[in-house]
C-alpha positions in Angstrom: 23.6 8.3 3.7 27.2 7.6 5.3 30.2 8.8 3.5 31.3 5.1 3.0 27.8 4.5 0.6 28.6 7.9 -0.9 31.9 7.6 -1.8 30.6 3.3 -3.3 27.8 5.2 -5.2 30.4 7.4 -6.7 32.6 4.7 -7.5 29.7 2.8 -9.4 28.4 6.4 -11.5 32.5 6.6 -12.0 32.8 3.0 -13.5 29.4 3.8 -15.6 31.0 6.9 -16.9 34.5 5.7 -18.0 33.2 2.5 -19.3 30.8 4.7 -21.5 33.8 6.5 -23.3 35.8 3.6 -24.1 36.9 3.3 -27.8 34.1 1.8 -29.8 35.5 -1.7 -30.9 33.9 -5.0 -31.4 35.1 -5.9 -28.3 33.3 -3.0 -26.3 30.2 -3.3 -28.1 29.2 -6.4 -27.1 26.9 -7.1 -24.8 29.0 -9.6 -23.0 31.5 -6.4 -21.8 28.7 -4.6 -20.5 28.6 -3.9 -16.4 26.5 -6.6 -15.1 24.7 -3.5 -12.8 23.5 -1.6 -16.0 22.8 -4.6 -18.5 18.9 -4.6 -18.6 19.1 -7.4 -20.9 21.0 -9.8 -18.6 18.6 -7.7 -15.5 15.8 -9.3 -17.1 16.9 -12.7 -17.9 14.8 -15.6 -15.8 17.6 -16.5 -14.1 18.0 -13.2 -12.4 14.3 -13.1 -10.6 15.8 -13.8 -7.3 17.9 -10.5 -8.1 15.1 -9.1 -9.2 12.7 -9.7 -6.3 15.6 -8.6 -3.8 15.5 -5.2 -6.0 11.9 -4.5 -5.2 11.8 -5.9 -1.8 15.1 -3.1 -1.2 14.3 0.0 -2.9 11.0 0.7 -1.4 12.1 -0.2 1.9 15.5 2.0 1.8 13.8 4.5 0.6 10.8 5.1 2.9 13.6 4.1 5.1 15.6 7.2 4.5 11.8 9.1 4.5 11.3 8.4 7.8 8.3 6.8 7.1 7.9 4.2 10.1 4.4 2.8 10.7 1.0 2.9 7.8 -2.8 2.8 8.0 -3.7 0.6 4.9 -6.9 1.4 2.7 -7.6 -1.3 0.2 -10.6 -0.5 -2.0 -12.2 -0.8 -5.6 -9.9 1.4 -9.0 -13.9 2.1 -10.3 -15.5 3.7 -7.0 -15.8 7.3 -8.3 -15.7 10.6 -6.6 -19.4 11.5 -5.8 -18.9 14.6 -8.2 -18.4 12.1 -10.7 -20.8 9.5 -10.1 -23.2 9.7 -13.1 -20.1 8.6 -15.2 -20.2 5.1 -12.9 -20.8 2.2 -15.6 -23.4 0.5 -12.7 -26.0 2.3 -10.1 -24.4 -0.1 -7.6 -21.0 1.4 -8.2 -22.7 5.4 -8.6 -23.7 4.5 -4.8 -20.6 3.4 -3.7 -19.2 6.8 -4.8 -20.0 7.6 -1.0 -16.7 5.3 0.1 -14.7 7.8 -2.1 -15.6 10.5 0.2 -15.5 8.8 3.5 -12.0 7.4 2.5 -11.0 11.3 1.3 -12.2 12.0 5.0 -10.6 9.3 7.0 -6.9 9.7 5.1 -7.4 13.3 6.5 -8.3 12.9 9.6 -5.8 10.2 9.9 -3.0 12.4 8.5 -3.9 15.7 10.6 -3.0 13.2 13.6 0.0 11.8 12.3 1.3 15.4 11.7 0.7 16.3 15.4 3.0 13.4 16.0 5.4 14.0 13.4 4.6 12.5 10.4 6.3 9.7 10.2 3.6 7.3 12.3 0.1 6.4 10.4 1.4 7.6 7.3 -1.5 6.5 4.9 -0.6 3.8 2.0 -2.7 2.8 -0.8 -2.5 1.3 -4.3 -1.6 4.5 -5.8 -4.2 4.1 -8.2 -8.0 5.5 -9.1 -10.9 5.0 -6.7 -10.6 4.5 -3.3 -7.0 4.7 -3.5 -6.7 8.2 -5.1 -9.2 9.3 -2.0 -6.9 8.1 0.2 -4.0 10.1 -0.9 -6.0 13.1 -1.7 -7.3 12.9 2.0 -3.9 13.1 3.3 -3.0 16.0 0.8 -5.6 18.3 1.9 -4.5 17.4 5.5 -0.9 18.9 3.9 0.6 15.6 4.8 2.5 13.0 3.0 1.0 9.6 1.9 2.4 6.7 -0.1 1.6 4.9 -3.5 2.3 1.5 -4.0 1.3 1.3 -8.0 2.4 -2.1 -10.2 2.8 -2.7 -13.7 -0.8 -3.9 -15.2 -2.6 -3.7 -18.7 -5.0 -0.6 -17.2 -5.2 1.1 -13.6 -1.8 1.2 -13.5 -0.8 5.0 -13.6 -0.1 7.0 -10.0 -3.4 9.2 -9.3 -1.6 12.7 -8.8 -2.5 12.7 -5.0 0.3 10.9 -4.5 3.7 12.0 -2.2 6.2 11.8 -5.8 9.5 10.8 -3.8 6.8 8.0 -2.2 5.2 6.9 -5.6 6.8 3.3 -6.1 6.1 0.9 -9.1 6.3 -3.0 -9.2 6.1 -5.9 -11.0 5.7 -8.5 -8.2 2.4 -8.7 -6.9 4.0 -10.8 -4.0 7.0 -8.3 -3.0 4.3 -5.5 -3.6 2.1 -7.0 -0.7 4.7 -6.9 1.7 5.4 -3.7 1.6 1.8 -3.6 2.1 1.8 -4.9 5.7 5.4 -4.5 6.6 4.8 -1.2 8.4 0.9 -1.3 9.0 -0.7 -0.2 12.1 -4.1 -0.9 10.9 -5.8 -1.9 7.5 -9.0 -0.6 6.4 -10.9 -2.4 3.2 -13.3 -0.3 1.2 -15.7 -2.0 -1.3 -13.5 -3.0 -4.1 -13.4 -6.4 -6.8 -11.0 -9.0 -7.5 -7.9 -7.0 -6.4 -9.6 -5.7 -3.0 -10.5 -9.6 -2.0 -7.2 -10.6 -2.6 -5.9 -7.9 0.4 -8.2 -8.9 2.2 -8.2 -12.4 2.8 -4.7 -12.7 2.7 -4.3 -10.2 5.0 -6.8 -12.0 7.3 -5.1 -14.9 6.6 -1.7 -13.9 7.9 -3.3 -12.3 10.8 -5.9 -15.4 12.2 -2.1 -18.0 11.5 -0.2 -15.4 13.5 2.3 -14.8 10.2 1.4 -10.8 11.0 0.2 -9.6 14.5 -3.4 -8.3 15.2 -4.2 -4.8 14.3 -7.4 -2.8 13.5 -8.7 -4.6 10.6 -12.1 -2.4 9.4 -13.9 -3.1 6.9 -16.2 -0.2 5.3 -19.7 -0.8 4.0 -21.3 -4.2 6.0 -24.2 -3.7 3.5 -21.6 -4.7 0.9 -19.2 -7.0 2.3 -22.2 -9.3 4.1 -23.6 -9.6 0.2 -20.4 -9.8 -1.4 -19.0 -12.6 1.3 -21.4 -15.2 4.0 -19.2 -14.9 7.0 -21.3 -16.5 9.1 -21.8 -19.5 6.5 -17.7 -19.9 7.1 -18.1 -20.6 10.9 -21.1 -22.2 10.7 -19.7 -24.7 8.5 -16.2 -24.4 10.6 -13.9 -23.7 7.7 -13.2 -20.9 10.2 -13.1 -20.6 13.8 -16.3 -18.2 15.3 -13.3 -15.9 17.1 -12.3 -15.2 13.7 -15.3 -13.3 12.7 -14.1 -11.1 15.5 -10.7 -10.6 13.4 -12.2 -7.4 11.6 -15.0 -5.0 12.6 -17.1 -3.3 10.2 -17.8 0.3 9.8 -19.7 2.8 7.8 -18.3 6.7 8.3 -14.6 8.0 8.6 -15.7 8.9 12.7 -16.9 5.3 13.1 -13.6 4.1 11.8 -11.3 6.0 14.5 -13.1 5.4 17.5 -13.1 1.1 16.2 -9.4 2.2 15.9 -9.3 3.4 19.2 -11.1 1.0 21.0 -9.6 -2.2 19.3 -9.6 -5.6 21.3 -6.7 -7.0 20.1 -4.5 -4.3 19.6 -1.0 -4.8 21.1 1.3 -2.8 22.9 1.9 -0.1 20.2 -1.8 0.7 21.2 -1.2 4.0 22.0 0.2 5.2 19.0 -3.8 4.5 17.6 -4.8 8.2 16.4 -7.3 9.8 19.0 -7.2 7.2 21.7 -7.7 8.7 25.2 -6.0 7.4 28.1 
């Protein structure tokens, strides 16, 4: 932080302070006299969404900024997937199976993370939902590789808390689904989609969607368990049909371990000119 943001910080905690011990009158009481900067009521008025939306889109950014956090490996995936510990508490068999995504998420975050160490820790840095599931194997992975790994968690009726896996001063909370998705893919290096529900399909075929209309560039895009995703989704009734083009199928490449995932990483077709910075890749 420069000494010119320090010194307007100051300022602002300054101003907060002295207009805090003004004499209580009915003139200082109201509302109206409050600092437009610490009024939550006027924050959260409609007409301040813009403002709002400009706070979300800034405070993650500055501070993974100011983290040195520049490039992710995204891993989408299902809040219900348990550990396999855990999977006789699994509400469906289908879902008591899945429980081996956990682990091969746990595995790849690690493996991922133990690279971007050797680098410096600030490339490949793994981001997830910050949730349950997949997500919390994601940041335990890179944990146990004694790395750091980001949470981007939002405001919903359940699912919503951090999982404790989670790096704290990277454990970020919104209430826009929209501003939350950019931070997504803003920094991502590759995206990787476990089995998941609603929530999971959304990443996904917005991502793809960005990707196949050139809004985002092309980038490992792996998707764990064909088993699943060929049930869940007919890919081949899309091109077949021509609602999508038949290079698009080659827009993602599926993959079953944590090993299988970095060599696709390594040996991506359409990865651009930040290829080497893919973990493992051999010259």
């Amino acid at each position: 932080m420069t000494k010119d943001r320090r010194q307007l910080l100051r300022d602002s905690q300054e101003d907060q302070r002295t207009a805090g011990q003004v004499p209580q009158t009915p003139q200082t009481t109201s509302p109206s006299y409050r600092l437009a900067f610490t009024d939550s009521e006027f924050l959260l008025r409609d007409e301040l969404r813009p403002v709002r939306w400009q706070l979300e889109l800034l405070k993650p950014e500055l501070l993974m900024n100011e983290a040195g956090v520049n490039s992710t490996v995204v891993l989408f995936g299902g809040a219900r997937i348990p550990e396999p510990a855990k999977k006789d508490t699994a509400r469906t068999q289908t879902l008591a199976d899945l429980s081996a995504f956990y682990e091969e998420a746990r595995l790849f975050a690690q493996r991922v993370t133990e690279w971007s160490l050797e680098e410096g820790g600030t490339d490949h840095v793994i981001v997830t939902g910050g949730g349950p599931g997949v997500m919390e194997a994601g940041n335990r992975g890179a944990e146990e590789a004694g790395g750091r790994s980001i949470g981007l968690n939002i405001v919903l009726p359940h699912e919503q808390a951090p999982n404790p896996y989670v790096t704290p001063e990277l454990a970020f909370n919104f209430h826009y689904f929209a501003i939350r998705k950019m931070h997504f893919l803003m920094r991502a290096e590759a995206v990787c989609v476990f089995p998941g529900g609603f929530g999971t399909l959304d990443e996904l075929f917005e991502t793809l969607t960005l990707i196949q209309t050139g809004r985002m560039r092309r980038v490992p895009f792996l998707l764990f368990g064909r088993a699943f995703w060929e049930r869940i989704v007919n890919w081949d009734a899309l091109a077949e049909a021509g609602t999508i083009a038949d290079e698009d199928l080659q827009l993602f490449k599926f993959v079953e371990t944590a090993d299988e995932a970095i060599e696709a990483m390594r040996s991506w077709s359409h990865a651009d000119e930040r290829r080497e910075h893919i973990p493992g890749r051999k010259e």
